[in-house]
C-alpha positions as CSV (number, residue, x, y, z in Angstrom):
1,X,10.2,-5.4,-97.4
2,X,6.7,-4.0,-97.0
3,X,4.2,-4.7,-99.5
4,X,1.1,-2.7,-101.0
5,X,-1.7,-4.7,-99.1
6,X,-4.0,-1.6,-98.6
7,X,-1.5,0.8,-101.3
8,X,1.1,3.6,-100.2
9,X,1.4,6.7,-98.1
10,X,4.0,9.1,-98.1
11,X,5.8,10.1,-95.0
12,X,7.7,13.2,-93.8
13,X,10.5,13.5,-91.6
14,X,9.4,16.4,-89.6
15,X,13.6,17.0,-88.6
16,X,14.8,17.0,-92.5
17,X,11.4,19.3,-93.8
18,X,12.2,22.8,-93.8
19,X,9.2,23.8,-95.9
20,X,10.3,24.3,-99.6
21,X,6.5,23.2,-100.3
22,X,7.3,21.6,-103.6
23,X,5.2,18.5,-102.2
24,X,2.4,20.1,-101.8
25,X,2.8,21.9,-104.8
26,X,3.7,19.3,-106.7
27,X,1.2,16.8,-105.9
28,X,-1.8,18.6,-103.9
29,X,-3.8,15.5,-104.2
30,X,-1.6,13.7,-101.7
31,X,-0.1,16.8,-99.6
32,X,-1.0,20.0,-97.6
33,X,0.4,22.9,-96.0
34,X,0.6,23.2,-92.4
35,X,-0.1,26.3,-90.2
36,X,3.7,27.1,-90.7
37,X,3.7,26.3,-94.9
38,X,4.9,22.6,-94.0
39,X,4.0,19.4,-96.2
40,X,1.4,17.2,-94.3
41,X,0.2,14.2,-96.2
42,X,-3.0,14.3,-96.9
43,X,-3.7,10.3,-96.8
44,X,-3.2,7.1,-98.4
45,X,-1.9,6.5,-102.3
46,X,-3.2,4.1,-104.4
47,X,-1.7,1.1,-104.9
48,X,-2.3,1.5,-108.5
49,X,-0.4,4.5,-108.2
50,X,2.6,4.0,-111.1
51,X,5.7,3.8,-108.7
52,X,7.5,6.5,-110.9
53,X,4.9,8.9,-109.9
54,X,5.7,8.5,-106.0
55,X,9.2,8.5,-106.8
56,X,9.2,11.4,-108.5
57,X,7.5,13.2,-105.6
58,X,10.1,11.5,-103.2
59,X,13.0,13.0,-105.8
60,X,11.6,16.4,-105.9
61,X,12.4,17.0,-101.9
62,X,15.6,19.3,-101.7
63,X,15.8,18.2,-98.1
64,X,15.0,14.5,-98.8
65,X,12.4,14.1,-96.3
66,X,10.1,12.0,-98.3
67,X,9.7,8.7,-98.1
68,X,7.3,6.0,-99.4
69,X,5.6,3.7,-97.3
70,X,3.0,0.8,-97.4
71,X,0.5,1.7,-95.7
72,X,0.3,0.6,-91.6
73,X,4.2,-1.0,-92.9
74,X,7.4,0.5,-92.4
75,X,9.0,2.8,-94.6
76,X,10.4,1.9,-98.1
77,X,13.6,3.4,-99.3
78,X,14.0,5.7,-102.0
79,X,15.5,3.6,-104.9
80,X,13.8,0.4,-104.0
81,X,11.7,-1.4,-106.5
82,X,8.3,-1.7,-105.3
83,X,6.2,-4.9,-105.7
């Protein structure tokens, strides 16, 4: 499993999104809207960040195309604990 060296980032697959915008809405700090009104991450998370926080963001996609990831590390699966 990744680990938090340099904190999260969140990551959108591009083929579930089908702009809702509750990311960006949600949680500006940490999303954008595209040209089109489609989430763009806007950069890395904290590690400090508390994981229910992120989780809530990844929970609040209708589509389920967020997902949690260390950063430079593959992605972390919704439901995982993070350490």
């Amino acid at each position: 499993m990744a680990t938090p060296n340099d904190g999260w980032a969140f990551k959108i697959d591009e083929t579930l999104c089908s702009g809702h915008g509750r990311c960006y809405s949600l949680a500006p700090q940490w999303f954008s809207a595209d040209g089109a009104g489609y989430g763009t991450p806007t950069g890395q998370v904290d590690q400090d960040t508390p994981s229910a926080d992120l989780q809530f963001i990844v929970d609040s996609c209708p589509e389920q195309a967020i997902s949690i990831v260390a950063a430079g590390a593959e992605t972390v699966e919704a439901g995982q604990e993070q350490k």
